[in-house]
N, C-alpha and C positions, 0 to 999 in steps of 0.2 A: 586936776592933778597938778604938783607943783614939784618937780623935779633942779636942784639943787646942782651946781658944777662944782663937780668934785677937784682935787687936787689935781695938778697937770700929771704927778705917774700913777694914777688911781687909772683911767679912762685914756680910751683912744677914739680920736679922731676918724673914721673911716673915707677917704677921699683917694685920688690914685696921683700918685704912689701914695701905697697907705705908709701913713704917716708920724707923729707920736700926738697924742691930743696934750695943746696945751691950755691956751687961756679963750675958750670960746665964751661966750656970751648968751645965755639961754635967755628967750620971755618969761617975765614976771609968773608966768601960769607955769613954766617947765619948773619952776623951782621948791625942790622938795622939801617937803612938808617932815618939821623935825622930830626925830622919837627920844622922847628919854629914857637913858641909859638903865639896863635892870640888872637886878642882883643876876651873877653867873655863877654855878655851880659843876666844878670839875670832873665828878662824876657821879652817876645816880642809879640808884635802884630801881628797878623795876615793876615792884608791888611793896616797895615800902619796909617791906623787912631785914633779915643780915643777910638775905642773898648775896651774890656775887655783884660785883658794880659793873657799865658799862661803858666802854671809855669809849665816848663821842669823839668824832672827826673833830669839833671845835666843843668849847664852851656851853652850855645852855642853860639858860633859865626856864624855869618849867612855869612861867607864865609868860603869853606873849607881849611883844612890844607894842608900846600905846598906839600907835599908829597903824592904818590897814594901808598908806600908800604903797600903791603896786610896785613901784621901784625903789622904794625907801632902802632897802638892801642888798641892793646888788655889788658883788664881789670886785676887788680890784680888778683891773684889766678889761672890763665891760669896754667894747664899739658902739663910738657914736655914729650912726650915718645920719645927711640931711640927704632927704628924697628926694630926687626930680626925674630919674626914669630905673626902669624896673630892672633894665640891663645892669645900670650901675649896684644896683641894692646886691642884686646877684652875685655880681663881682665880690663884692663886701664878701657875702655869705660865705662865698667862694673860700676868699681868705681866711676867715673864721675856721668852715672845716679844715682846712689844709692845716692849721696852729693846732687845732685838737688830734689831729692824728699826729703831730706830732708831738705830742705829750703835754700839749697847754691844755689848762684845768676851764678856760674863758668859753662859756658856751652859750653869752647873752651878746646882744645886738641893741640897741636903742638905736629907733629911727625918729626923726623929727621931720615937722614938715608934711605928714601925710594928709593927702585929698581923702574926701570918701570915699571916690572909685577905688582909688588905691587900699583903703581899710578891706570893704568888699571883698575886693582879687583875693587879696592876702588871707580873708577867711575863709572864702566858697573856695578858691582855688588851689590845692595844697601844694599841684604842678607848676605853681607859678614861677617857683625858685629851682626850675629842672632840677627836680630828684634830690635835694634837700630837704632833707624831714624837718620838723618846726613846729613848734607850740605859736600860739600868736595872743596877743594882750592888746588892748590899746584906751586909752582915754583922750578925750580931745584929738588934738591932731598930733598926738605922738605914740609912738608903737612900738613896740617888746615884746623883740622873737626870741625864747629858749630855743637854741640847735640844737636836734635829740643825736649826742655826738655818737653812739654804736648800737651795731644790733643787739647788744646786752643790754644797753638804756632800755628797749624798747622791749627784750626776751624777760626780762625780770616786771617790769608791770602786767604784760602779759598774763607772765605764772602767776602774779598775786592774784587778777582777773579770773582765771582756773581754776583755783583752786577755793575761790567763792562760790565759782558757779558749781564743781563739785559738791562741795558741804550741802547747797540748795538742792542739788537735782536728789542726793540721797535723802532729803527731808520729804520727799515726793514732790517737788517745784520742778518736773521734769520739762515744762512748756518750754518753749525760747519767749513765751507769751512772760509767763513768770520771771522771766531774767532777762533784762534790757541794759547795754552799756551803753554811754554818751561819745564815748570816744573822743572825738575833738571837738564836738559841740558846742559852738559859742555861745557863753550866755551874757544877756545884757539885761545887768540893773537896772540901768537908764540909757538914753539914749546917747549919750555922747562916752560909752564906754564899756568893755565887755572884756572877754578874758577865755583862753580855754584848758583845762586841764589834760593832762596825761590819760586818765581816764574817770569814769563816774558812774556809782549805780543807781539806776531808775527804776523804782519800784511798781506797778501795777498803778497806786497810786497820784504817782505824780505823770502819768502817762496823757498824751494829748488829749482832749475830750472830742476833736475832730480831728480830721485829715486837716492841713495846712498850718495849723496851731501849734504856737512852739510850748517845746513839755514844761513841766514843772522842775523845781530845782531836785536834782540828783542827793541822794542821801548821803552817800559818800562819795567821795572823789580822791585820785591818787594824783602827787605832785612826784616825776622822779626827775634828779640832776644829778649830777658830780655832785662830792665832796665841799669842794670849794663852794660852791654853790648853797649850800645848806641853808643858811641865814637869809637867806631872798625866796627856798621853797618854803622857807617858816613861815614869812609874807606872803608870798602866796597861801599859804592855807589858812590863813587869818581876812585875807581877803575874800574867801568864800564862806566863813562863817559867816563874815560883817556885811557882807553885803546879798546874802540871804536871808538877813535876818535870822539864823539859824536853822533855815533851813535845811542847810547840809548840817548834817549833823555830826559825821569824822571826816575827818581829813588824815591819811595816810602820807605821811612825808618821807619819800624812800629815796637816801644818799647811799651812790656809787663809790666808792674810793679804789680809785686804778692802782695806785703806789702803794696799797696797804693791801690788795685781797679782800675790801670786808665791804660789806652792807651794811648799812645802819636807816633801823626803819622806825619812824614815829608815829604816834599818834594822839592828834590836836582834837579836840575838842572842848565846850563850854561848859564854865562850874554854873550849878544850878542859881536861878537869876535872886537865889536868898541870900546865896553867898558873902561871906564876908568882903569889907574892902580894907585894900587891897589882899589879893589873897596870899596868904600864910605858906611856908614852905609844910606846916604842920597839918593845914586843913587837907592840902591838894597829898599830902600824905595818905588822910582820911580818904578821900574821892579813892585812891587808888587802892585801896585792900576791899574798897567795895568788889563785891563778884553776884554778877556782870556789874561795873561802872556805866552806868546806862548815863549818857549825855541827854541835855533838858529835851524834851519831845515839843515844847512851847517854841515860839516865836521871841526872840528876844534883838530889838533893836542894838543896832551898834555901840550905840554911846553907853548901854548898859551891858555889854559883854565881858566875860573875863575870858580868856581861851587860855589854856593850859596844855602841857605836853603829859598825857594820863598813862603811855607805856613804850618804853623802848626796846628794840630786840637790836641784835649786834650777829650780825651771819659771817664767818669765816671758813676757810677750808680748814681749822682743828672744832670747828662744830657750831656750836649757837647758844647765846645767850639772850636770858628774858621772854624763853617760849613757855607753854603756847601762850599763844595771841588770841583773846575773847574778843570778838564782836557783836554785841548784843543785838537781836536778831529785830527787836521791835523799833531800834533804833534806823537799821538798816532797811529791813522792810516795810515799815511804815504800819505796823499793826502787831500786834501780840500773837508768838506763836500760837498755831492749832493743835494739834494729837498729833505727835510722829515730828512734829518740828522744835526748833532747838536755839540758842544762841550760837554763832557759826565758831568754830576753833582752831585756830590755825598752829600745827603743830612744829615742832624742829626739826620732824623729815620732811614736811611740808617748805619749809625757808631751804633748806639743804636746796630741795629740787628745783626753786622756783629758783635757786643763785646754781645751778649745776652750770651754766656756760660760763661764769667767772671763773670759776677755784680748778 
C-alpha cells in the first residue's frame, strides 16, 4: 500500500502536545497510490426515472474510483500517529474523541510504524483503547482506525442489521443457524493486510466448514461514517468488492450528517463482467430500472471490475426518499429463493425506524 503526504492543513500530526501536521516524510511504500478524477454528478435518481432527485452530502459519480487503495480517500483533517507504545496511541484516540464531541466531523486515525503484535492487540482486542470503539484496517506496517464517534453510528447499522434479520425470520429463516453477522471480523486477502467492516452478512454458505477455520467472504457488508467521511466509505466498499474478488456482492455505504438531520445510504455494487468500458451514465441507468438489479453471482478479479453506486435513499425527519430498498435475496443468501421466500425490501417506515434516535 502506498500512502501519499498530503498538504500540511489536510492532516495532523498526532505527537503530545498534539500538534498541526506539517511536512513529515512517509516511506516510499506509505505513498498513495493515485486515482483518477471521475465524472461527478450533483444529484441523481434513484431508479432512473423523473422521480425526485437526492441531494447527497458531497458530489458523486456513480462509478467508482480506479483505485481500491484503502486510504486513497480520506477526508481533510485525518491524524497521523507513528506508534511506539499503546499508552501513546490511546492518548491520540483520546484527542480524536474529545474533537468529535465537540462537533469535529474527523473520525480517522493513521497509525504508522506498527509491529505485528501491535496489528494483533488492535484486532483481537477491541479493549485495547479503554472503551473506544474502532473499526481497524491495516496493510504492511501501517494502520487505519475509523472512531465509531456515537451511539447513533452504531444504533443505525444496527437497525439496518434488524430489519434484515426480520425480512429472513418472516420468509421462515427463523434459525440464528440461518442468519449469521461478522461483526468486526477481520478479513485478510493476504497476509500483510486485512480490514474490518461495520458489519457483514454470512450466509449458510460461506460458513466455516470446521471449528477453527476462518469463514468465507460475507455477502454483504455495511460501511457507516459521518458525512464528511463519505468518499473514504466509498473506498472502503470498493475495497471489499476488489479484493473478494467479488465475493461480497453489496456493499451498503451509510453516511450520518449531524449538521443536516439526514441519512444518506448507498448501495455499491459490480456491473456485470460484459459490461461496457468504461461504463456509461446511460447503461448503469439500464442496471438500475432492472427489478431486482441482481449484482454478478461470478467471481470477477480486480483489474476487471466496474463498481457502481445502483440506489440511493436520503432519510430525514420530513420523511424518506428513494424507498423501498431491494435486496436481491440470491444475491445476499447465496442461493435462489425457495417457496414462501423472497427478495428482502426494505421499506420508508423501515429507514424512519432504523434513523428514529437522530430526527
Amino acid at each position: 500500500m502506498k500512502l501519499k503526504a498530503r498538504k500540511a492543513e489536510h492532516s495532523r500530526v498526532c505527537t503530545f502536545p498534539l500538534r498541526r501536521f506539517f511536512n513529515i516524510s512517509f516511506p516510499s511504500r506509505f505513498n498513495r497510490l493515485s486515482t483518477s478524477s471521475t465524472a461527478k454528478m450533483a444529484s441523481l435518481k434513484t431508479d432512473g426515472s423523473a422521480g425526485p432527485n437526492i441531494s447527497l452530502p458531497e458530489p458523486v459519480s456513480r462509478t467508482g474510483p480506479s483505485s481500491s487503495s484503502i486510504m486513497s480517500k480520506l477526508p481533510d483533517g485525518y491524524v497521523v500517529h507513528h506508534f511506539s507504545r499503546f499508552k501513546l496511541l490511546r492518548t491520540c484516540a483520546k484527542v480524536l474523541v474529545e474533537s468529535l464531541q465537540s462537533k469535529s466531523e474527523n473520525q480517522w486515525l493513521v497509525i504508522l510504524g506498527l509491529t505485528q503484535s501491535a496489528i494483533r492487540k488492535l484486532d483481537e482486542d477491541h479493549s485495547c483503547l479503554e472503551g473506544i470503539e474502532y473499526r481497524f484496517a491495516w496493510e504492511g506496517h501501517a494502520g487505519f482506525i475509523k472512531i465509531v464517534p456515537s451511539f447513533e453510528h452504531d444504533s443505525v447499522t444496527d437497525g439496518v442489521t434488524r430489519v434484515l434479520d426480520l425480512s429472513l425470520i418472516k420468509m421462515g429463516l427463523e434459525s440464528t443457524i440461518s442468519r449469521k453477522w461478522v461483526g468486526t471480523t477481520m478479513y485478510k486477502p493476504t497476509a500483510n493486510k486485512g480490514k474490518q467492516a461495520d458489519q457483514g452478512f454470512l450466509p449458510p454458505s460461506r460458513r466455516p466448514s470446521a471449528p477453527g477455520l476462518p469463514p468465507g467472504w460475507p455477502t454483504l457488508t455495511i460501511e457507516t461514517g459521518l458525512s464528511k467521511s463519505l468518499s473514504q466509505l466509498r473506498q472502503d466498499a470498493l475495497w471489499w468488492l476488489s479484493n473478494s474478488s467479488g465475493e461480497v456482492r453489496i456493499v451498503l455505504v451509510i453516511s450520518i450528517s449531524k449538521r443536516e438531520d439526514r441519512v444518506f445510504i448507498e448501495v455499491w455494487q459490480l456491473a456485470p463482467p460484459n459490461s461496457p468500458r468504461p461504463l456509461t451514465r446511460a447503461y448503469i441507468q439500464t442496471l438500475c430500472q432492472q427489478s431486482p438489479n441482481i449484482p454478478p453471482l461470478v467471481q470477477q478479479q480486480a483489474v476487471s471490475q466496474q463498481a457502481y453506486c445502483a440506489h440511493e435513499v436520503e432519510i430525514s425527519a420530513n420523511g424518506v426518499t428513494g424507498a423501498p430498498l431491494t435486496l436481491p435475496f440470491v444475491a445476499v443468501y447465496d442461493r435462489p429463493p425457495a417457496q414462501g421466500e423472497g427478495d428482502i425490501v426494505l421499506t420508508g417506515q423501515n429507514f424512519l425506524d432504523v434513523t428514529s434516535d437522530l430526527f
